[in-house]
ChimeraX commands (.cxc) that place a marker at each C-alpha (Angstrom):
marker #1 position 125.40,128.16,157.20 radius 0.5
marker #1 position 122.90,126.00,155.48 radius 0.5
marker #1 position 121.70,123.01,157.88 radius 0.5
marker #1 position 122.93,119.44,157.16 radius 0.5
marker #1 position 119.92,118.24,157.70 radius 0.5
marker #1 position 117.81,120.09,155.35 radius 0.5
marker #1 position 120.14,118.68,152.12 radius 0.5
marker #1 position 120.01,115.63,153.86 radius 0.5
marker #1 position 115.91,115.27,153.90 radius 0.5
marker #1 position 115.90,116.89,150.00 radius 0.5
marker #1 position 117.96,113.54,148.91 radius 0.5
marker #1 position 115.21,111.63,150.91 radius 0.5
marker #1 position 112.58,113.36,148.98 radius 0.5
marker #1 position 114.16,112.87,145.63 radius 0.5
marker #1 position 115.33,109.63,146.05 radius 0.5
marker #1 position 111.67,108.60,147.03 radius 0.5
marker #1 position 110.02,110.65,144.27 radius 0.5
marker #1 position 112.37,108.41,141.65 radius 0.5
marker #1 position 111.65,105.19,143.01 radius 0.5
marker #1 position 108.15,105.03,143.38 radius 0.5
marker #1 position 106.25,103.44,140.32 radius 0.5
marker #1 position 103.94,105.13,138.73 radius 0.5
marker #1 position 100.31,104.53,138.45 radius 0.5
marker #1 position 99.04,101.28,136.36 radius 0.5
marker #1 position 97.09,103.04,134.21 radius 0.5
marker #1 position 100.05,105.30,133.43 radius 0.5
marker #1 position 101.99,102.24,132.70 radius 0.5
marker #1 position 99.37,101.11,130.29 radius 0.5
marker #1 position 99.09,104.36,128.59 radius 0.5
marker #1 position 103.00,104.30,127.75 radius 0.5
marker #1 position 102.92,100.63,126.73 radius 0.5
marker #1 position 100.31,101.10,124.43 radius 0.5
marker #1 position 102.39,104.01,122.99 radius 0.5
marker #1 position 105.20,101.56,122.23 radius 0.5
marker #1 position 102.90,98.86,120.79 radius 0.5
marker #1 position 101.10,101.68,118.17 radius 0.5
marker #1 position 104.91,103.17,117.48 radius 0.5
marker #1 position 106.02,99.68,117.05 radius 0.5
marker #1 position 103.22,98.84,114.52 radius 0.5
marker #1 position 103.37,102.26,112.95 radius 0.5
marker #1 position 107.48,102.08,112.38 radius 0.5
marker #1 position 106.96,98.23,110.75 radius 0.5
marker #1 position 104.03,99.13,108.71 radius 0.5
marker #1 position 105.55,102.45,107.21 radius 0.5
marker #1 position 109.33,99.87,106.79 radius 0.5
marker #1 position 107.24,97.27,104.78 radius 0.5
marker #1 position 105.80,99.88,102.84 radius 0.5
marker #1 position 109.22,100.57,101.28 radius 0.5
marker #1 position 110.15,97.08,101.00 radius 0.5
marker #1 position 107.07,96.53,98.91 radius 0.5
marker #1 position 107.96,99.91,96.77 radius 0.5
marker #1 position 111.13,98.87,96.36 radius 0.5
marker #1 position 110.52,95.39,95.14 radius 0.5
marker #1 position 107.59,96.58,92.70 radius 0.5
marker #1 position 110.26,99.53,91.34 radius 0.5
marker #1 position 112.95,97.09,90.88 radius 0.5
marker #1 position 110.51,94.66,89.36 radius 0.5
marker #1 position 109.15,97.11,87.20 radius 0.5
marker #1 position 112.78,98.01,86.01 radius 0.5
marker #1 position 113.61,94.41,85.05 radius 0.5
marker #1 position 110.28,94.13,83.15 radius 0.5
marker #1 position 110.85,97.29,81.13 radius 0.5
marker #1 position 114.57,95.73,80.02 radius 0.5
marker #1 position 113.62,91.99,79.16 radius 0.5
marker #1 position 112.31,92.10,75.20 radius 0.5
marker #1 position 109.81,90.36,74.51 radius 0.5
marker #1 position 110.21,87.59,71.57 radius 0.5
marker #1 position 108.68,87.58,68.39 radius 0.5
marker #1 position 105.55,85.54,68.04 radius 0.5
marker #1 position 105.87,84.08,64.69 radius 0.5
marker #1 position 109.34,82.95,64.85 radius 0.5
marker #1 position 110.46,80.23,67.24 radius 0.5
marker #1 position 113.65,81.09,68.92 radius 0.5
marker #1 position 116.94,78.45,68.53 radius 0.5
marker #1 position 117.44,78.53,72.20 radius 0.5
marker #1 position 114.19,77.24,72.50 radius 0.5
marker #1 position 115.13,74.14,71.34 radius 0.5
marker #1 position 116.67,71.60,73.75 radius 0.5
marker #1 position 117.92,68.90,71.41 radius 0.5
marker #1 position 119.50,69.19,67.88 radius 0.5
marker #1 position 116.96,68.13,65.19 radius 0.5
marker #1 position 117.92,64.94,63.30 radius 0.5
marker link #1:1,2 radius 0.2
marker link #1:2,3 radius 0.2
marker link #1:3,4 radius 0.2
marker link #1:4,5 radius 0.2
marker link #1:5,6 radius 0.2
marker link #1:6,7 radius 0.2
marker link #1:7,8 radius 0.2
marker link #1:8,9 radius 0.2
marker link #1:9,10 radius 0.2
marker link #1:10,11 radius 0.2
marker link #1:11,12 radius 0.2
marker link #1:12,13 radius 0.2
marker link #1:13,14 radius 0.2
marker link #1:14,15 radius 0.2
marker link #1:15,16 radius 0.2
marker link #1:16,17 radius 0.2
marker link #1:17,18 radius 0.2
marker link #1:18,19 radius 0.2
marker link #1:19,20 radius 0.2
marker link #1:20,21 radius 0.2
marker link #1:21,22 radius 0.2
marker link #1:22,23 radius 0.2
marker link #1:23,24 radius 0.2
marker link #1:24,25 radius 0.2
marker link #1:25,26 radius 0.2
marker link #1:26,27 radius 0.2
marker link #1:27,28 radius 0.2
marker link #1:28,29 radius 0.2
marker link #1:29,30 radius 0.2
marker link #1:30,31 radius 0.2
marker link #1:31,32 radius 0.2
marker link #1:32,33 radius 0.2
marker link #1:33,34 radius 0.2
marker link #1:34,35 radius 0.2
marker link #1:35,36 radius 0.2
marker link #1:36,37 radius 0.2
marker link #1:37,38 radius 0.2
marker link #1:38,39 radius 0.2
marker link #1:39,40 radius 0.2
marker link #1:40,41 radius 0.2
marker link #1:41,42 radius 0.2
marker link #1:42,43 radius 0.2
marker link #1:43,44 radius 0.2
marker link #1:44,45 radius 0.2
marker link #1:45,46 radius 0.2
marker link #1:46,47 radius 0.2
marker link #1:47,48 radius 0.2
marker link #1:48,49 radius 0.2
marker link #1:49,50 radius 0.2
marker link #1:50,51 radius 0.2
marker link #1:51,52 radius 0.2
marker link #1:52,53 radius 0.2
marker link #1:53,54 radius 0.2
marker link #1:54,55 radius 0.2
marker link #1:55,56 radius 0.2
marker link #1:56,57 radius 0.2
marker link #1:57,58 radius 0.2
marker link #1:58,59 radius 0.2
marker link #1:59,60 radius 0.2
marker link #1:60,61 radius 0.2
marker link #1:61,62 radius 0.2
marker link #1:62,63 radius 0.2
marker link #1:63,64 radius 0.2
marker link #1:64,65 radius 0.2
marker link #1:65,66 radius 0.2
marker link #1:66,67 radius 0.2
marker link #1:67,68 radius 0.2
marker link #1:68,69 radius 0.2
marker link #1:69,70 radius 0.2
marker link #1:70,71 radius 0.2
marker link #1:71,72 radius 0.2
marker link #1:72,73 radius 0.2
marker link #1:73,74 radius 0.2
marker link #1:74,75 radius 0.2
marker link #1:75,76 radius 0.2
marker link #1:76,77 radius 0.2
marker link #1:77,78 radius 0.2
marker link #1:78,79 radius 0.2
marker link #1:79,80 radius 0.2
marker link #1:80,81 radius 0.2
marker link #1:81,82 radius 0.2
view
């Protein structure tokens, strides 16, 4: 039979192993990871924002016609002439 004792100091060990911090310069390492992930993820999500807009801009520009330039349109006018 396996002694008590022996399972008893492996929790010890583990449990110690898991709460002891880890080195600063480990903790820097990781934050900095976050920080250049972070920028990277909102750079690459404005990116599509600003394709999307210019598409969708683009779209609306190719619909609109553009008026005639000799002729004045009506609903230019703002009051009835007299």
């Amino acid at each position: 039979m396996a002694d008590p004792r022996d399972d008893l100091s492996a929790i010890v060990d583990e449990v110690r192993r898991v709460t002891t911090l880890p080195a600063a310069q480990t903790l820097r390492q990781r934050s900095d990871r976050r920080r250049r992930r972070r920028i990277a993820v909102g750079a690459a999500g404005l990116a599509v924002v600003a394709v999307v807009a210019g598409s969708t801009l683009v779209r609306v520009r190719a619909d609109v016609e553009t008026p005639d330039v000799g002729r004045r349109a009506s609903s230019h006018r703002r009051w009835p002439r007299r």
